[in-house]
ZAKOL-819153 format. One record per residue: residue in three letters; residue number from 1; x, y, z of N, C-alpha, C in turn. Coordinates in nm, 2 decimals. Example, Ala and Ser with C-alpha at 12.3 -4.5 7.8 and 13.67 -1.06 7.14 Angstrom:
% ZAKOL-819153
(site "ALA"; 1; (1.32; -0.57; 0.78); (1.23; -0.45; 0.78); (1.32; -0.33; 0.78))
(site "SER"; 2; (1.28; -0.22; 0.71); (1.37; -0.11; 0.71); (1.29; 0.00; 0.79))
***
This chain:
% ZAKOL-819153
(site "UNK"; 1; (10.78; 11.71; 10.85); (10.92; 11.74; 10.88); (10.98; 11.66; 10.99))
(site "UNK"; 2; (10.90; 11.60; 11.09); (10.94; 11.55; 11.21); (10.81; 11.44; 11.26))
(site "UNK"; 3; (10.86; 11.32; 11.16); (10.78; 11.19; 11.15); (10.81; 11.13; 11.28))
(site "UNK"; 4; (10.88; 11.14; 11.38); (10.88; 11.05; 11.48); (10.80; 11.15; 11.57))
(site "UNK"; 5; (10.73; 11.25; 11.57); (10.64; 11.31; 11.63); (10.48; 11.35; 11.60))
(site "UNK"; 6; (10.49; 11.25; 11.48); (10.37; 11.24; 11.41); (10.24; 11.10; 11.43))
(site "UNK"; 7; (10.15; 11.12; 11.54); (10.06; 11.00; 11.63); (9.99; 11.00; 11.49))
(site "UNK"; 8; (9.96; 11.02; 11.42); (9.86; 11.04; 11.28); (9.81; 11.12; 11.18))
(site "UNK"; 9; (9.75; 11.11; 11.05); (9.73; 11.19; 10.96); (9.60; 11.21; 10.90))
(site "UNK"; 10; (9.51; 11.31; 10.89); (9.41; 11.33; 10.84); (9.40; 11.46; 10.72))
(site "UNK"; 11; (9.38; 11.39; 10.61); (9.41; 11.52; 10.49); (9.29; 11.56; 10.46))
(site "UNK"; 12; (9.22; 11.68; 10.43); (9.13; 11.77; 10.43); (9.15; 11.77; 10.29))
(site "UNK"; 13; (9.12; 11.73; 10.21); (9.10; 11.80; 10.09); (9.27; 11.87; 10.05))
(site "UNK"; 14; (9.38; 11.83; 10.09); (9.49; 11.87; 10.05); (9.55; 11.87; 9.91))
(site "UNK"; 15; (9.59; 11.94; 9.94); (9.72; 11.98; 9.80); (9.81; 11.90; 9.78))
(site "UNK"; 16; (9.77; 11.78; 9.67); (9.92; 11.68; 9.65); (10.04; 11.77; 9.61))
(site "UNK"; 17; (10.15; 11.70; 9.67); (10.28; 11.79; 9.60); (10.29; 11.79; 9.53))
(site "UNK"; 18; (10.24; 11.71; 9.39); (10.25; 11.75; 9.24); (10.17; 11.81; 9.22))
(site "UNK"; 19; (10.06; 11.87; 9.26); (9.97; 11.94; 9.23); (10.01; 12.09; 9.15))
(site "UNK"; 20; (10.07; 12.17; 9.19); (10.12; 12.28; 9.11); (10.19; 12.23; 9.02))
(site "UNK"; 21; (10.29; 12.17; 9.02); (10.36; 12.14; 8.92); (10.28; 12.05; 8.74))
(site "UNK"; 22; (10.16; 11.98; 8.82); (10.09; 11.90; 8.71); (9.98; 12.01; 8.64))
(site "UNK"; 23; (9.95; 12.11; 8.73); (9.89; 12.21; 8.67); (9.92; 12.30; 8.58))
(site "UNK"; 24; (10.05; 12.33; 8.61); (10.13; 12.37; 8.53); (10.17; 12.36; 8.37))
(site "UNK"; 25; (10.13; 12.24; 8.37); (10.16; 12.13; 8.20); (9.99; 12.14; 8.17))
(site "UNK"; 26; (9.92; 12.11; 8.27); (9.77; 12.00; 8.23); (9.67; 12.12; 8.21))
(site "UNK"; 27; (9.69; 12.25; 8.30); (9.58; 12.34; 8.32); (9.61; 12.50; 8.35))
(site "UNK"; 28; (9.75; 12.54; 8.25); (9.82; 12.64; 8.23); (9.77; 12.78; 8.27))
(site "UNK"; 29; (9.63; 12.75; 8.23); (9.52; 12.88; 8.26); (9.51; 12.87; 8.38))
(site "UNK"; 30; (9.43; 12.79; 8.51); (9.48; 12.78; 8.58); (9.56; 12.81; 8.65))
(site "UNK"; 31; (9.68; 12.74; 8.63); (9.76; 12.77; 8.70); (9.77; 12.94; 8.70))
(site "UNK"; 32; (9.81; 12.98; 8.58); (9.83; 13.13; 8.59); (9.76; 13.21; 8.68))
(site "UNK"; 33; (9.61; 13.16; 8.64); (9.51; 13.27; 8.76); (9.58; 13.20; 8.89))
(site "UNK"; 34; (9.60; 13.12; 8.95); (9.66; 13.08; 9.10); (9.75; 13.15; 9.11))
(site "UNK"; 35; (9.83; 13.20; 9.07); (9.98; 13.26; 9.07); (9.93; 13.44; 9.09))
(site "UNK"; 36; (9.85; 13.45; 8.97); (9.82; 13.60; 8.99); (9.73; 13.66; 9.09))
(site "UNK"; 37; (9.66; 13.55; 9.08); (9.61; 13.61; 9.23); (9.66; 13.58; 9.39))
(site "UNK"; 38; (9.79; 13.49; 9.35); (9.80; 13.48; 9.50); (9.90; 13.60; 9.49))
(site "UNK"; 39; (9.91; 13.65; 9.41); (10.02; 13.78; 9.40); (9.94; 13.91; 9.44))
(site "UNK"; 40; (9.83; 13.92; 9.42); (9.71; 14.03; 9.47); (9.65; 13.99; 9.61))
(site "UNK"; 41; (9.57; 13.89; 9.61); (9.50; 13.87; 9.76); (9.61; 13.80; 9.88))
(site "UNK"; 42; (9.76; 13.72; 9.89); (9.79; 13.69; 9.97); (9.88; 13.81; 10.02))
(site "UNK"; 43; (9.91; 13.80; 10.12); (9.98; 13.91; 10.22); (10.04; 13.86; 10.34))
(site "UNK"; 44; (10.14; 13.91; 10.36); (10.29; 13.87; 10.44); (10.31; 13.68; 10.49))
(site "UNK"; 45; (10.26; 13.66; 10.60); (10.30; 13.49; 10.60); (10.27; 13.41; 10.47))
(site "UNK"; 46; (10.09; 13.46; 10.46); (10.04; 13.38; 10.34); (10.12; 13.34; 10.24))
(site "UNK"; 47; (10.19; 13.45; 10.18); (10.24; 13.49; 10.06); (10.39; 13.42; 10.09))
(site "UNK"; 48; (10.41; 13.41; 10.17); (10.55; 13.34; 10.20); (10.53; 13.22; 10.22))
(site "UNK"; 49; (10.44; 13.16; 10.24); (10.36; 13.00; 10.27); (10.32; 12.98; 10.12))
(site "UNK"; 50; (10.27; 13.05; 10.08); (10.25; 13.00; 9.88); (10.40; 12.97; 9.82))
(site "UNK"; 51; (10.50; 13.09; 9.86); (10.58; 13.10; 9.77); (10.71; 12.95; 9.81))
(site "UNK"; 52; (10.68; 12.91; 9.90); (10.80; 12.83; 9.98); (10.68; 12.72; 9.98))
(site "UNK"; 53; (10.61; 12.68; 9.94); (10.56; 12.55; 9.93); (10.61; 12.42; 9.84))
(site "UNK"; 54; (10.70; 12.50; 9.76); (10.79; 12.41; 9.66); (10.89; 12.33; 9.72))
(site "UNK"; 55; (10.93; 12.43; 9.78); (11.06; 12.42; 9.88); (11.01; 12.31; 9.99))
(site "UNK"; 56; (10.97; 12.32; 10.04); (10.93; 12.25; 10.17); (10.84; 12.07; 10.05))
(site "UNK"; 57; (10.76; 12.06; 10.03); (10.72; 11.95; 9.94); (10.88; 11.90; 9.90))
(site "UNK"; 58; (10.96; 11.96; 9.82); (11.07; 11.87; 9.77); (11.14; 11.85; 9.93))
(site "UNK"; 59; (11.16; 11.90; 10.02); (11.21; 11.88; 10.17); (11.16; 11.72; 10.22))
(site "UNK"; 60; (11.02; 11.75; 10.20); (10.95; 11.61; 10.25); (10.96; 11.47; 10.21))
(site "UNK"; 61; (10.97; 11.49; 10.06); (10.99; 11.41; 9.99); (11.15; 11.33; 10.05))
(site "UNK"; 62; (11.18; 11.42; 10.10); (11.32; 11.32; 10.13); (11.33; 11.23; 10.27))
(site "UNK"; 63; (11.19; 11.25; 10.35); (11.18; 11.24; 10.49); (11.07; 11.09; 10.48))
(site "UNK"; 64; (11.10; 11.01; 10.54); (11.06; 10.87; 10.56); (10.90; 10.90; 10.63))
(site "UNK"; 65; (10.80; 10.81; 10.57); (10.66; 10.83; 10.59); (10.61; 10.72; 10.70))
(site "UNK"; 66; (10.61; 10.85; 10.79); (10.56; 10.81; 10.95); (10.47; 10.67; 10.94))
(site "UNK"; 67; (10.47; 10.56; 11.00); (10.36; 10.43; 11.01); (10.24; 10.51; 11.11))
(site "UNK"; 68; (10.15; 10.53; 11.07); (10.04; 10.60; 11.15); (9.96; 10.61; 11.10))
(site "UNK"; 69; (9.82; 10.63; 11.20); (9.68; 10.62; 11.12); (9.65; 10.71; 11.03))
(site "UNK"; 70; (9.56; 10.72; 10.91); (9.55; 10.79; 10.79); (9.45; 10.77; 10.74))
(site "UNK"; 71; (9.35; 10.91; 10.73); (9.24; 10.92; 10.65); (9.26; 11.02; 10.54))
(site "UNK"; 72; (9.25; 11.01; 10.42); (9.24; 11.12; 10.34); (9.11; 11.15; 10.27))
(site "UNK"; 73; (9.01; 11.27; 10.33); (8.90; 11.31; 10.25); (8.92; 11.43; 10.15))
(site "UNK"; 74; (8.84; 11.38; 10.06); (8.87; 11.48; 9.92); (8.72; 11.53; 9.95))
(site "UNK"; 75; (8.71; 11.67; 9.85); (8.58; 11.70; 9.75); (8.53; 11.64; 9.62))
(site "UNK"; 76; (8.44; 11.65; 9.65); (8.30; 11.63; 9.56); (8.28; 11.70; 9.44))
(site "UNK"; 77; (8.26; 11.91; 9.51); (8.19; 11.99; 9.44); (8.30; 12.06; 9.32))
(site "UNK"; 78; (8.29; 12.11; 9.27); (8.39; 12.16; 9.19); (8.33; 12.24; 9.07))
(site "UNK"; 79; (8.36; 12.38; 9.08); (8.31; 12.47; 9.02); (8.31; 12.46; 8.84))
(site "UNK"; 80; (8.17; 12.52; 8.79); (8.22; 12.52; 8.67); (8.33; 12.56; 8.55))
(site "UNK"; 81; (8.39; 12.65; 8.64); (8.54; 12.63; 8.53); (8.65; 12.54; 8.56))
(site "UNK"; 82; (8.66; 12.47; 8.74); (8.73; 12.36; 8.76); (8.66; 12.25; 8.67))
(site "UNK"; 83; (8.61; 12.21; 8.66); (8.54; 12.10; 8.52); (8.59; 12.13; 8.39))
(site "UNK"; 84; (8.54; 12.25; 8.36); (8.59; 12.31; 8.19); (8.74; 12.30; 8.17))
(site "UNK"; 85; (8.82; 12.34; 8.24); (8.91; 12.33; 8.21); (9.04; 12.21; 8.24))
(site "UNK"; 86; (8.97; 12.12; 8.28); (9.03; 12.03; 8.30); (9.05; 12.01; 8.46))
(site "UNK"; 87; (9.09; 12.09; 8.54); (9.15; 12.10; 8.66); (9.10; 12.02; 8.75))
(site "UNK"; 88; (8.98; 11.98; 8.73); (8.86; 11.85; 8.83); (8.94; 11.66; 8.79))
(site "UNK"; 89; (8.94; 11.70; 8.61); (9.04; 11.57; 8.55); (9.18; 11.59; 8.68))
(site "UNK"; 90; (9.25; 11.68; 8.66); (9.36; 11.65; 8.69); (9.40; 11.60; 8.88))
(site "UNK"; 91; (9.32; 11.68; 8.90); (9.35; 11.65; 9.04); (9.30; 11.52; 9.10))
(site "UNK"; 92; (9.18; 11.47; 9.03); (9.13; 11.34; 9.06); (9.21; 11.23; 9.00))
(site "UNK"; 93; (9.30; 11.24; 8.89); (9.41; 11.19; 8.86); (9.55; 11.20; 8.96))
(site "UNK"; 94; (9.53; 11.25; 9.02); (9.68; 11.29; 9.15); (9.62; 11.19; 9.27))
(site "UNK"; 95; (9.48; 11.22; 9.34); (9.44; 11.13; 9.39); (9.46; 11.00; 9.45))
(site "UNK"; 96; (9.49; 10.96; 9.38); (9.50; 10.79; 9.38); (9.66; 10.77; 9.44))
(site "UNK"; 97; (9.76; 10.89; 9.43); (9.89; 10.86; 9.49); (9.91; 10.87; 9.63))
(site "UNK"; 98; (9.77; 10.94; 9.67); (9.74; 10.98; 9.79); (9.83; 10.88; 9.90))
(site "UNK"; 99; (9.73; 10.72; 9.82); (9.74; 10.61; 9.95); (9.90; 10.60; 9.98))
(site "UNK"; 100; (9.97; 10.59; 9.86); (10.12; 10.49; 9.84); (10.20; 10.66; 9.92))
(site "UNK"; 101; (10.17; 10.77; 9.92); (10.24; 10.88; 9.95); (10.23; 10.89; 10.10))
(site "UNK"; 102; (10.12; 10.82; 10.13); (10.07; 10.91; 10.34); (10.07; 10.71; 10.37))
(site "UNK"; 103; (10.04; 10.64; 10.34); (10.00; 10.51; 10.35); (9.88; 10.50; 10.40))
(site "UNK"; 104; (9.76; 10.59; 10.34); (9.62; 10.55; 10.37); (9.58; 10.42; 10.28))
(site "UNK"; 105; (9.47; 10.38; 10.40); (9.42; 10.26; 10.29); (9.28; 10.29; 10.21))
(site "UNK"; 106; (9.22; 10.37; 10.19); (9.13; 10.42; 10.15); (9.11; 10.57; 10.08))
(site "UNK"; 107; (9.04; 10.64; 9.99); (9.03; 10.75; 9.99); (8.87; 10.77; 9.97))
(site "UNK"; 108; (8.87; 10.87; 10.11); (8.71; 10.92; 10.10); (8.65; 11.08; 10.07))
(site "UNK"; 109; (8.61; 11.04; 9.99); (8.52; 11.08; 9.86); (8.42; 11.22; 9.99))
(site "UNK"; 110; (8.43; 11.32; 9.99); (8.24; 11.35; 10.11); (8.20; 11.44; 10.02))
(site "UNK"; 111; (8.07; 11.38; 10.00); (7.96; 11.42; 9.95); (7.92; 11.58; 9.97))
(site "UNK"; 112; (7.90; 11.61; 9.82); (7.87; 11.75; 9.90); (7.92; 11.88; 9.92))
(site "UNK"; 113; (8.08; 11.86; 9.92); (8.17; 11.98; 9.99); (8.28; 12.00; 9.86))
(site "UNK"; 114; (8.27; 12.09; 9.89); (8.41; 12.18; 9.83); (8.52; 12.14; 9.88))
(site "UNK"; 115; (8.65; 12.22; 9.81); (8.75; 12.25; 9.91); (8.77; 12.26; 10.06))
(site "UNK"; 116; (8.71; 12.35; 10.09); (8.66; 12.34; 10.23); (8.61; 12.28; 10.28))
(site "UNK"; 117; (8.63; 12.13; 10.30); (8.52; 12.04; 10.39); (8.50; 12.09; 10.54))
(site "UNK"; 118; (8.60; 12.12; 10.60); (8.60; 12.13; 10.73); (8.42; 12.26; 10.75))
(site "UNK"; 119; (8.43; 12.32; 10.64); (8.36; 12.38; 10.71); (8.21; 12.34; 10.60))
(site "UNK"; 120; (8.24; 12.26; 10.50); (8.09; 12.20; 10.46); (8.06; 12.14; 10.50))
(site "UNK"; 121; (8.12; 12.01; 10.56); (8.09; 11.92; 10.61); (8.18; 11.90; 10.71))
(site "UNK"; 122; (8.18; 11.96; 10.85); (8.25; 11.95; 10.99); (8.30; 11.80; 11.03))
(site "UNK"; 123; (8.11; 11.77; 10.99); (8.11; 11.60; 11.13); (8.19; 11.56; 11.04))
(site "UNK"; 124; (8.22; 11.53; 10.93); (8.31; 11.45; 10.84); (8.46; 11.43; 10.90))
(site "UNK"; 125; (8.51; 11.56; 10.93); (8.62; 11.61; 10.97); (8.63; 11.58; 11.10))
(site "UNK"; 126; (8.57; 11.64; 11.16); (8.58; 11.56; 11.33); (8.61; 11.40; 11.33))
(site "UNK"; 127; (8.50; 11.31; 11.26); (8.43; 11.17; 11.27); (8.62; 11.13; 11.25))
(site "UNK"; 128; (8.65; 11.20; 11.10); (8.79; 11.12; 11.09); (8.90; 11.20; 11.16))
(site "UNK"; 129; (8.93; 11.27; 11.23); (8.97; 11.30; 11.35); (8.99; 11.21; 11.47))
(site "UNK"; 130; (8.84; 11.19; 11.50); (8.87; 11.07; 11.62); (8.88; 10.96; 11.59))
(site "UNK"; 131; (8.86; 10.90; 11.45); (8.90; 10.78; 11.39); (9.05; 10.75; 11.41))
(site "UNK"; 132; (9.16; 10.83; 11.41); (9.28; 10.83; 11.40); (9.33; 10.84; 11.48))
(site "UNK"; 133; (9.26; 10.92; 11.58); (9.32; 10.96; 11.75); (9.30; 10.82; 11.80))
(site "UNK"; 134; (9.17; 10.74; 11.76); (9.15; 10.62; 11.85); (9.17; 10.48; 11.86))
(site "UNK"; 135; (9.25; 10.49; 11.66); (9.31; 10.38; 11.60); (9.47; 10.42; 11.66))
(site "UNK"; 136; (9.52; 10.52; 11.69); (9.68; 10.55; 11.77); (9.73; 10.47; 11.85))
(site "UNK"; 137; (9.59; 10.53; 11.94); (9.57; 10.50; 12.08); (9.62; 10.38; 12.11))
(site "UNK"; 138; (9.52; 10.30; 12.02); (9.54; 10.13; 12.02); (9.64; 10.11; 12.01))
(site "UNK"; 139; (9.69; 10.18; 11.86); (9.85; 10.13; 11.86); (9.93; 10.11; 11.97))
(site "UNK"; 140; (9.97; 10.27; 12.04); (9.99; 10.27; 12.14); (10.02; 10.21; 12.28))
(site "UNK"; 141; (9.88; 10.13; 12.32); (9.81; 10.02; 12.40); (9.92; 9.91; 12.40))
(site "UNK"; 142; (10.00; 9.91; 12.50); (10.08; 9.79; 12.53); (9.98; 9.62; 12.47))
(site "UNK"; 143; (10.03; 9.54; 12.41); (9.98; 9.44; 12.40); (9.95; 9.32; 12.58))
(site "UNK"; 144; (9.86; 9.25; 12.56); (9.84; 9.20; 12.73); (9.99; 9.10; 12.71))
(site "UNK"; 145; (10.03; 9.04; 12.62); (10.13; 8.97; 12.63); (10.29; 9.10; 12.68))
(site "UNK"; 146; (10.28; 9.19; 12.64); (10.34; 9.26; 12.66); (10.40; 9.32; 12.77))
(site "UNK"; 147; (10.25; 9.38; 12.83); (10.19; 9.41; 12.98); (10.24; 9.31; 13.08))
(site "UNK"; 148; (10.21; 9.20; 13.08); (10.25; 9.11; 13.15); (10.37; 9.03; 13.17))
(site "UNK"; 149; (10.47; 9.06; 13.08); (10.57; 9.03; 13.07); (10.67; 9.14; 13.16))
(site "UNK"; 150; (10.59; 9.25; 13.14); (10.64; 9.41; 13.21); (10.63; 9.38; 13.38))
(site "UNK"; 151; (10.56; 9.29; 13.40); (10.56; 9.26; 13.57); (10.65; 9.22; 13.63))
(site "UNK"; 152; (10.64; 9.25; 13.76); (10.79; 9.16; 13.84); (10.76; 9.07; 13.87))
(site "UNK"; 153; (10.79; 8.95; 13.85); (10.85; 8.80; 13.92); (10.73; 8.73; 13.76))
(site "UNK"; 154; (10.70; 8.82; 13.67); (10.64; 8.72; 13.57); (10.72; 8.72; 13.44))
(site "UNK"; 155; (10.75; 8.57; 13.43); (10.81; 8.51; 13.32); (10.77; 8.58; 13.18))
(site "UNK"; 156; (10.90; 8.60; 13.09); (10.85; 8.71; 12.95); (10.74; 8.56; 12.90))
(site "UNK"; 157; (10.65; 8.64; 12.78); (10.55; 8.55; 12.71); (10.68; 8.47; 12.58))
(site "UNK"; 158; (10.62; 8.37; 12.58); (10.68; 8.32; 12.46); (10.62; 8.28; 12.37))
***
């Protein structure tokens, strides 16, 4: 919502914004159990954070995509009815918009984990954490032609 306050991006295994909507057409069954159960198990914010996720995604979509560092890790593991029913096809098909949507240049794959990486695989999550913090930074980092131009009595670089 507020790209000029955004140092960088690291996506966990996120929810592309087409994601409901493609589920919808691709994995109907699906989708339905997501709906009815978030109508049973979510409760007060939750449930207002599910329902207004539409809203906010088409919001974003209109907001210009921050220049900043970017890793996006996905999962691996994926249960046997995510497979049966298509739902592993589809989202690994959404995937790939990831780069041209956040402007990562890569998408990594971690071995191993679910949905939840952060907590199957932490170091993963951290490692690209400080990958982003320390690729900023740089950005950040006055260039030495820059720096020195910033001095008093020294001539700008040309």
């Amino acid at each position: 919502m507020y790209p000029d306050e955004v140092a960088g991006i690291v996506l966990v295994d996120a929810t592309h914004p087409l994601h409901l909507r493609r589920m919808q057409v691709e994995v109907p069954v699906m989708a339905n159990m997501l709906d009815s159960m978030s109508r049973r198990v979510f409760r007060g914010m939750m449930q207002a954070e599910f329902l207004q996720q539409q809203d906010c995604i088409d919001t974003l979509w209109q907001k210009p995509r921050p220049n900043v560092p970017v890793r996006v890790l996905t999962r691996t593991v994926y249960s046997p009815t995510e497979m049966a029913s298509g739902f592993e096809t589809m989202v690994h098909n959404l995937e790939p918009n990831w780069l041209p949507l956040v402007g990562g240049k890569e998408l990594q794959p971690v071995e191993g984990s679910g949905h939840y990486i952060q907590r199957d695989k932490p170091e993963v999550v951290v490692k690209a954490i400080e990958e982003v913090v320390k690729e900023a930074r740089e950005r950040a980092r006055p260039s030495p032609e820059t720096a020195l131009g910033s001095l008093p009595g020294t001539p700008p670089a040309r």
